[in-house]
N, C-alpha and C positions, 0 to 999 in steps of 0.2 A: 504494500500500500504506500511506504511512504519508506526515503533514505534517511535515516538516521544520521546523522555529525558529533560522533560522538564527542566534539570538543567543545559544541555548543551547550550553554546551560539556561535553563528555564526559570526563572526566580519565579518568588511567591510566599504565600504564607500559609500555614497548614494549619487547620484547626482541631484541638482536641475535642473532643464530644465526648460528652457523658455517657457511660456504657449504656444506662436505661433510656436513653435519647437517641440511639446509633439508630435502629429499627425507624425508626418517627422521621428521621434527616434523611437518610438515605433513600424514603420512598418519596422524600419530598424532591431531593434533587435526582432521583430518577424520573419523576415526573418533568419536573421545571425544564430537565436535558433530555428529554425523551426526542425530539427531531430531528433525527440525522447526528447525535452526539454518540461515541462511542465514550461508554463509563470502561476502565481501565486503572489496574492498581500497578502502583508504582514507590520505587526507593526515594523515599527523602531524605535528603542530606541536610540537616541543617547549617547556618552558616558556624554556629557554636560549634565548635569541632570535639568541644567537651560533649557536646548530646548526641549518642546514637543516630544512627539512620533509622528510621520506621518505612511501615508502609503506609500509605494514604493513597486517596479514590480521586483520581481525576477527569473528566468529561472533554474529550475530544474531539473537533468537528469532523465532519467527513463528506467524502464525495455524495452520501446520500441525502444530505440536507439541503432541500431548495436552493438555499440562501446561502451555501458554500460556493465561495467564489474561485478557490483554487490558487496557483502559482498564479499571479496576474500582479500588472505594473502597479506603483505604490496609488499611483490616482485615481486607479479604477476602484482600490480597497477603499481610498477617500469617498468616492461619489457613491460608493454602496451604502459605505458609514451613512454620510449625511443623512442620506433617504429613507433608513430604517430604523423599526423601532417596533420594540414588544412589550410583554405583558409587564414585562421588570423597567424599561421604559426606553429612550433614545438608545441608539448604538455610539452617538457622538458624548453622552451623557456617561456612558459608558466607559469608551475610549481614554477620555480624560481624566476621568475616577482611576484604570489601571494608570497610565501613566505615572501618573502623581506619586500611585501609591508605590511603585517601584523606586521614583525617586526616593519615597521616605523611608524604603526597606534598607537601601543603601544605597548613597547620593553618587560611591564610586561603580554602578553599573551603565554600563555602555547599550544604552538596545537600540542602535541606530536604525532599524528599520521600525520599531514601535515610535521612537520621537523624530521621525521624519512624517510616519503618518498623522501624527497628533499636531503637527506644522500645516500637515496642506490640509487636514479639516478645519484646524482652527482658521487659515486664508480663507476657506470655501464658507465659514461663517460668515466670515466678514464679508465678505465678498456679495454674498446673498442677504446680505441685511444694511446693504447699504443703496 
C-alpha cells in the first residue's frame, strides 16, 4: 500500500485512557474514523527516553476514503483543505490546530511539508476574504 522511510518520524501525543474507558473510546473513534480510515496499532517512542515505548491505536487514511486525495502537489492538498469540512468541523480549522500543536510538542521539529501547507491555506484565507 504505501513505502515506508524508515528515517522519517511522525510526532504527536498519545493518550493514556483509563482501563474502564478503553471499550467507550475506542468504539467512539472507530466510529468518528470509520470512512476510509484504516485503525492500526503501533510503537510509540516517547520523546523521554527515560519512558518505554508502548503501543497505541492510530487511524490512517487510505485510498478508500472519498476525500483521500493521495500523492498530489502541496496546492491541491491546500484547495481540498479550504473546501472541506465535517462533523468535528473545518479541515483548515483543523490544519492549524495540528500545526500549532507540533510547534508546542517541540519548537525544534522541522515538518516542512505540514508548514508549507499551513502557509498557502492561510494565503488562500486571505486571499478569499479579501
Amino acid at each position: 500500500m504505501c513505502s515506508c522511510i524508515l528515517q522519517e518520524k511522525v510526532w504527536g501525543i498519545a493518550y493514556e485512557i483509563a482501563t474502564k474507558d478503553i471499550p467507550k473510546v475506542i468504539d467512539y473513534l472507530d466510529f468518528r474514523e470509520k470512512n476510509g480510515y484504516k485503525a492500526t496499532w503501533v510503537t510509540f517512542h516517547p520523546k523521554d527516553l527515560h519512558r518505554c515505548p508502548f503501543q497505541a491505536k492510530l487511524y490512517i487514511a487510505t485510498p478508500c476514503n472519498q476525500f483521500y486525495l493521495g500523492p498530489a502537489p502541496l496546492f491541491e492538498i491546500a484547495e481540498q483543505i479550504l473546501q472541506s469540512e465535517g462533523p468535528s468541523g473545518t479541515n483548515t480549522e483543523y490544519l492549524m490546530n495540528l500545526a500549532q500543536a507540533v510547534r508546542s510538542i517541540d519548537p525544534e521539529i522541522t515538518d516542512d511539508h505540514l508548514f508549507q501547507l499551513e502557509a498557502l491555506v492561510e494565503n488562500g484565507l486571505s486571499t478569499s476574504s479579501s
